[in-house]
PyMOL CGO cylinders between C-alpha atoms (Angstrom):
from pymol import cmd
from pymol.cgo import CYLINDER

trace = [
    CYLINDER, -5.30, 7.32, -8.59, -7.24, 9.60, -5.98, 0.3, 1, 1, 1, 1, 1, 1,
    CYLINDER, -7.24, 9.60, -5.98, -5.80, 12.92, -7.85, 0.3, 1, 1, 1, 1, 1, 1,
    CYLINDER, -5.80, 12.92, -7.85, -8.02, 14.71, -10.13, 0.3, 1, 1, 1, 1, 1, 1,
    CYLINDER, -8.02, 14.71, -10.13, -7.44, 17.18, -12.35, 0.3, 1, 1, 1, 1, 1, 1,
    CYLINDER, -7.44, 17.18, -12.35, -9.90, 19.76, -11.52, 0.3, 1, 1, 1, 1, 1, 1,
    CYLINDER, -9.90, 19.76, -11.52, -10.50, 21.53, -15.13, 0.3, 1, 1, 1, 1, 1, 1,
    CYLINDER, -10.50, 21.53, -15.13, -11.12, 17.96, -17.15, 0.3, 1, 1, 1, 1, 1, 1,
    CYLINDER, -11.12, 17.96, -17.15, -11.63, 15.98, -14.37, 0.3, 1, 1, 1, 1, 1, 1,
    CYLINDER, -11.63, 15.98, -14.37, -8.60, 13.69, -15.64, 0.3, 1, 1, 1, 1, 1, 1,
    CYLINDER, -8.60, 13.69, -15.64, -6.68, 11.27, -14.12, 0.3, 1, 1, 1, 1, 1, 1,
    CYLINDER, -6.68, 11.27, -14.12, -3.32, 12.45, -12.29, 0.3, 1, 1, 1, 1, 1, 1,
    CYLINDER, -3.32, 12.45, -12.29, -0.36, 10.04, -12.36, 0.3, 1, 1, 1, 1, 1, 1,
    CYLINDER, -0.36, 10.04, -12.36, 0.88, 11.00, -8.90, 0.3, 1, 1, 1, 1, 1, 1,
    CYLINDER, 0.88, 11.00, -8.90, 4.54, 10.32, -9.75, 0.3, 1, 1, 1, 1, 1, 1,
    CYLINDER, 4.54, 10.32, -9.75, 4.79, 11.60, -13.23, 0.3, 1, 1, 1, 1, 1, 1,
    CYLINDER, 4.79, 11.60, -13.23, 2.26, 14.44, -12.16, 0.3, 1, 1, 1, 1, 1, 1,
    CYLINDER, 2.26, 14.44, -12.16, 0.95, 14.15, -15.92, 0.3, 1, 1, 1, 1, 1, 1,
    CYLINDER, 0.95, 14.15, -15.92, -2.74, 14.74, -16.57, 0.3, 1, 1, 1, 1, 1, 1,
    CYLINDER, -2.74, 14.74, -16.57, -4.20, 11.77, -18.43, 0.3, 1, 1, 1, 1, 1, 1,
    CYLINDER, -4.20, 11.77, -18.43, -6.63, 13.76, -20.52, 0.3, 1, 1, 1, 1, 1, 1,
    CYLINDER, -6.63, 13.76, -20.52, -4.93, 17.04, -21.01, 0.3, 1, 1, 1, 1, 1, 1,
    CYLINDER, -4.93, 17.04, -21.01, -1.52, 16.25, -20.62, 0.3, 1, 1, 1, 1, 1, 1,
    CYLINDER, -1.52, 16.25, -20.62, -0.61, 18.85, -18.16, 0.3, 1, 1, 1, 1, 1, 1,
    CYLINDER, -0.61, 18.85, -18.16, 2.33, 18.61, -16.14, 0.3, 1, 1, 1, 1, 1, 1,
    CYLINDER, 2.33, 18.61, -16.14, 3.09, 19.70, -12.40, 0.3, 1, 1, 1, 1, 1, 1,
    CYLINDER, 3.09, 19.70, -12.40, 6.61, 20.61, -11.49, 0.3, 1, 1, 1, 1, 1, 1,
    CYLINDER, 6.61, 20.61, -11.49, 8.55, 17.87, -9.09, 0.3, 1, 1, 1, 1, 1, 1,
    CYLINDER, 8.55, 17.87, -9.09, 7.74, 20.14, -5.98, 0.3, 1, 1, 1, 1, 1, 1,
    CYLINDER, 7.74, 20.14, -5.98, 4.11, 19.19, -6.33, 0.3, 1, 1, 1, 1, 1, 1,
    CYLINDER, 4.11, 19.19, -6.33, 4.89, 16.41, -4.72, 0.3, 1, 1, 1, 1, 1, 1,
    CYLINDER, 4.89, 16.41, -4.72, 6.38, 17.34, -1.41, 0.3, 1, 1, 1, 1, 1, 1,
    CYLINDER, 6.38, 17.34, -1.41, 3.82, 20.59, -0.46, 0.3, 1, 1, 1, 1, 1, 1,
    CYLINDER, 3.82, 20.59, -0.46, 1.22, 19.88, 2.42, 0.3, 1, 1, 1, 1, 1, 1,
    CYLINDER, 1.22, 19.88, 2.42, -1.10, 22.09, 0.13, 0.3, 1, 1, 1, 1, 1, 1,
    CYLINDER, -1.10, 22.09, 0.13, -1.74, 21.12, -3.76, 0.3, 1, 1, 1, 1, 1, 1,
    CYLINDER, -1.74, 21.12, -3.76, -2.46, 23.50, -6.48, 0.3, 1, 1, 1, 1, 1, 1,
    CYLINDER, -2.46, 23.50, -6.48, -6.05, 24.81, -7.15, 0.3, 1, 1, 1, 1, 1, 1,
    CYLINDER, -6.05, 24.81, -7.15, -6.56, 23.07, -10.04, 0.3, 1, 1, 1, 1, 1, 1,
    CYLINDER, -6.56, 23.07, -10.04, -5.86, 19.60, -8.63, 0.3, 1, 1, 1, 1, 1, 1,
    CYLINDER, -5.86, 19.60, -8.63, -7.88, 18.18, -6.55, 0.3, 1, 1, 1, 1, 1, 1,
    CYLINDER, -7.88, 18.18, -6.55, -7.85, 15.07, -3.65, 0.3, 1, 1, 1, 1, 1, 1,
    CYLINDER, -7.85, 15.07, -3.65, -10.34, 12.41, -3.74, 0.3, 1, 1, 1, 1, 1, 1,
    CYLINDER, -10.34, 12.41, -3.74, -10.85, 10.08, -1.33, 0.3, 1, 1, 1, 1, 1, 1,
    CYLINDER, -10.85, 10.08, -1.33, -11.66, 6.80, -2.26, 0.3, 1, 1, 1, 1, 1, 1,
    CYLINDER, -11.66, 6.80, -2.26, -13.52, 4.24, -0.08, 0.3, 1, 1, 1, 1, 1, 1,
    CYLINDER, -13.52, 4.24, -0.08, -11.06, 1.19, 0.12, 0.3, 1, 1, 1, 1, 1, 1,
    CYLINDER, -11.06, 1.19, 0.12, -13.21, -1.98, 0.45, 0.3, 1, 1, 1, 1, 1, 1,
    CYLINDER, -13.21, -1.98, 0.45, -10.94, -4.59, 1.82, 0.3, 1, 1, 1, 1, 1, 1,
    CYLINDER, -10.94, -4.59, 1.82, -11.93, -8.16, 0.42, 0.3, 1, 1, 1, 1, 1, 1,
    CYLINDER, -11.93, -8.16, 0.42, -11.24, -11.42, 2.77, 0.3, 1, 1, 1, 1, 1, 1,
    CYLINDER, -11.24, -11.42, 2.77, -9.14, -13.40, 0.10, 0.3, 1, 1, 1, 1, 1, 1,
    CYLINDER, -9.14, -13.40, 0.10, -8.80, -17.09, 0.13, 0.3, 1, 1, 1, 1, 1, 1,
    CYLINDER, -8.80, -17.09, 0.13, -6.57, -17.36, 3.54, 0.3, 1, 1, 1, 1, 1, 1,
    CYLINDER, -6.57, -17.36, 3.54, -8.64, -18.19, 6.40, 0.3, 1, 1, 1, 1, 1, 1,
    CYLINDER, -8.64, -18.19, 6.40, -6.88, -16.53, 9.17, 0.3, 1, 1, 1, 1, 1, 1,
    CYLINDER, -6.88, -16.53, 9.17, -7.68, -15.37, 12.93, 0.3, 1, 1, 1, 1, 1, 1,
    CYLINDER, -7.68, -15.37, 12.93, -10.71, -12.86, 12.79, 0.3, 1, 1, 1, 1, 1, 1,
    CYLINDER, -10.71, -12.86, 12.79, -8.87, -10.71, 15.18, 0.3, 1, 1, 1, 1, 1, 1,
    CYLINDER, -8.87, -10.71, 15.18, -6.74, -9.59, 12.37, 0.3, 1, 1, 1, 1, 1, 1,
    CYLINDER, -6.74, -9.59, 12.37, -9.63, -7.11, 11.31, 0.3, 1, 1, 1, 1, 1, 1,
    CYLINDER, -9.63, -7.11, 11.31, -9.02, -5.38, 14.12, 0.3, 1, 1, 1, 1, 1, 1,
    CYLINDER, -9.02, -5.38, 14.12, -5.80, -3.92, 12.82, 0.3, 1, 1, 1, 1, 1, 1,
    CYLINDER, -5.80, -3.92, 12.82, -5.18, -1.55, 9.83, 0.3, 1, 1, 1, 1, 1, 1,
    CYLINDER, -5.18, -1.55, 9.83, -4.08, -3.66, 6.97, 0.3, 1, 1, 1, 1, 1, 1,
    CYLINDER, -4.08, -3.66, 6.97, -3.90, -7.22, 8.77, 0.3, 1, 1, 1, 1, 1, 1,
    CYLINDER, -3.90, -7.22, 8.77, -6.64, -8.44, 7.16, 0.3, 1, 1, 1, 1, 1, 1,
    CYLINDER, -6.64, -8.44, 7.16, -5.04, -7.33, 3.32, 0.3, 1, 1, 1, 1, 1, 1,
    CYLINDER, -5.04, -7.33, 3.32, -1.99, -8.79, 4.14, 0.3, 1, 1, 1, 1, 1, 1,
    CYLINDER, -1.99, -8.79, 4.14, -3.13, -11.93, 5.82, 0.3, 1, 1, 1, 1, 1, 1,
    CYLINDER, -3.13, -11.93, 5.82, -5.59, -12.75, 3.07, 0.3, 1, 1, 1, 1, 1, 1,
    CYLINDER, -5.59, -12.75, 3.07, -2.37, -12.63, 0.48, 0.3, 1, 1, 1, 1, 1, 1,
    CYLINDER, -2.37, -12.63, 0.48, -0.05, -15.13, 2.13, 0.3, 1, 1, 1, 1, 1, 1,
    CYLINDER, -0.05, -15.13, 2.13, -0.67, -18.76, 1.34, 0.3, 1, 1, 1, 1, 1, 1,
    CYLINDER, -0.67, -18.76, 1.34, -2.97, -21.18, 2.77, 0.3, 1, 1, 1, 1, 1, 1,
    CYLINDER, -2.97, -21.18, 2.77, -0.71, -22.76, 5.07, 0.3, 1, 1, 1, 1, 1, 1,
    CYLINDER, -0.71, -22.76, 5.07, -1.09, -24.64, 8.21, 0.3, 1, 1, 1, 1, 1, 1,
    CYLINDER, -1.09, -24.64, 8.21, -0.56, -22.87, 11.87, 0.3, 1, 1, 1, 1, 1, 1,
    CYLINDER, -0.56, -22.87, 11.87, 2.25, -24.72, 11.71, 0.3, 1, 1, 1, 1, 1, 1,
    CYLINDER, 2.25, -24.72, 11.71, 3.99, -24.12, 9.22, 0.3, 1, 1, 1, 1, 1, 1,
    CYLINDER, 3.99, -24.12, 9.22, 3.26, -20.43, 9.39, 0.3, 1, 1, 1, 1, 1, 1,
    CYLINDER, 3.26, -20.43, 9.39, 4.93, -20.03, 13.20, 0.3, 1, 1, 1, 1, 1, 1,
    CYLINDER, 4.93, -20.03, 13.20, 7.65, -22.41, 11.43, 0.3, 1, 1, 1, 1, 1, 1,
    CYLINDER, 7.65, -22.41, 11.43, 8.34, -20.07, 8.93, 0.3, 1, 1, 1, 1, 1, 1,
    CYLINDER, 8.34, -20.07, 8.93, 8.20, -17.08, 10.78, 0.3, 1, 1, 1, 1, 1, 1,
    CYLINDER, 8.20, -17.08, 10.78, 10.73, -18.69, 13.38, 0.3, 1, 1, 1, 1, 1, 1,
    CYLINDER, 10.73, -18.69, 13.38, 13.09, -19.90, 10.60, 0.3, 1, 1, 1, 1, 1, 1,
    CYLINDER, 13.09, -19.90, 10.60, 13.18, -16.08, 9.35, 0.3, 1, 1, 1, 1, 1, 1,
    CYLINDER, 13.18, -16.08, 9.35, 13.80, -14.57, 12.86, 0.3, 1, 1, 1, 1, 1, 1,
    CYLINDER, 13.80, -14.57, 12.86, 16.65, -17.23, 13.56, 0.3, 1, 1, 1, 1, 1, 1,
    CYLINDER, 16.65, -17.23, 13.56, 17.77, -16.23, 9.44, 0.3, 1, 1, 1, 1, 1, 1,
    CYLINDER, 17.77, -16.23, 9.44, 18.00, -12.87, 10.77, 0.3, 1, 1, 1, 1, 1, 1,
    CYLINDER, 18.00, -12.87, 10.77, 19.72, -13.35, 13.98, 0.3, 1, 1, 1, 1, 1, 1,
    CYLINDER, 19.72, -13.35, 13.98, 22.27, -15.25, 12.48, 0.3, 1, 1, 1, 1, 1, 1,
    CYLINDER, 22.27, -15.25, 12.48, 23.18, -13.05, 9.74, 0.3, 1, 1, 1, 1, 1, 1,
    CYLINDER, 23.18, -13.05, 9.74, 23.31, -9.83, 12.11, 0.3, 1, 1, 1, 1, 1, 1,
    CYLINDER, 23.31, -9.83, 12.11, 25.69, -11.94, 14.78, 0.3, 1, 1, 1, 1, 1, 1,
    CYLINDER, 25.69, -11.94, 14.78, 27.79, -12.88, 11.70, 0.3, 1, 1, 1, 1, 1, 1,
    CYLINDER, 27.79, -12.88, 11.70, 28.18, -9.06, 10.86, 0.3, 1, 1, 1, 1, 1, 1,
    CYLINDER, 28.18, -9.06, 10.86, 29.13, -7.76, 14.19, 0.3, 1, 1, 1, 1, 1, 1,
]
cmd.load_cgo(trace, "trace")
């Protein structure tokens, strides 16, 4: 998690807001302020983004998050890819004609 308690330099769970060392809580409101409290503090992490087993089109690097969601689908053919994608979109289009 990239929150840090700033007094034990603990671990915040960012939805249970708990300190992993101390146990200190924050209240719910925590969550939705632009601005956190002094004593916990925002670390940015360097994401390093790993080309996984999927060989796909290297101008999916160009775009934020292509490249870790390409390298997660299977190792399909083109194909069957397009296929798949065109026998969701025609899934879709059917259901949404059946509801109107």
């Amino acid at each position: 998690m990239p929150y840090v308690h700033a007094e034990d330099s603990g671990r915040i769970h960012f939805w249970r807001r708990k300190c992993v060392v101390c146990g200190k809580v924050w209240p719910v409101k925590v969550l939705f302020q632009t601005k956190y409290p002094d004593d916990m503090t925002f670390v940015k992490r360097d994401v390093v983004i790993s080309k996984g087993k999927t060989s796909y089109a290297s101008w999916a690097e160009k775009f934020p998050q292509a490249a870790f969601v390409a390298s997660r689908l299977p190792n399909w053919p083109r194909w069957a890819r397009i296929g798949f994608v065109l026998l969701c979109v025609a899934i879709t289009v059917v259901i949404i004609y059946l509801i109107k």
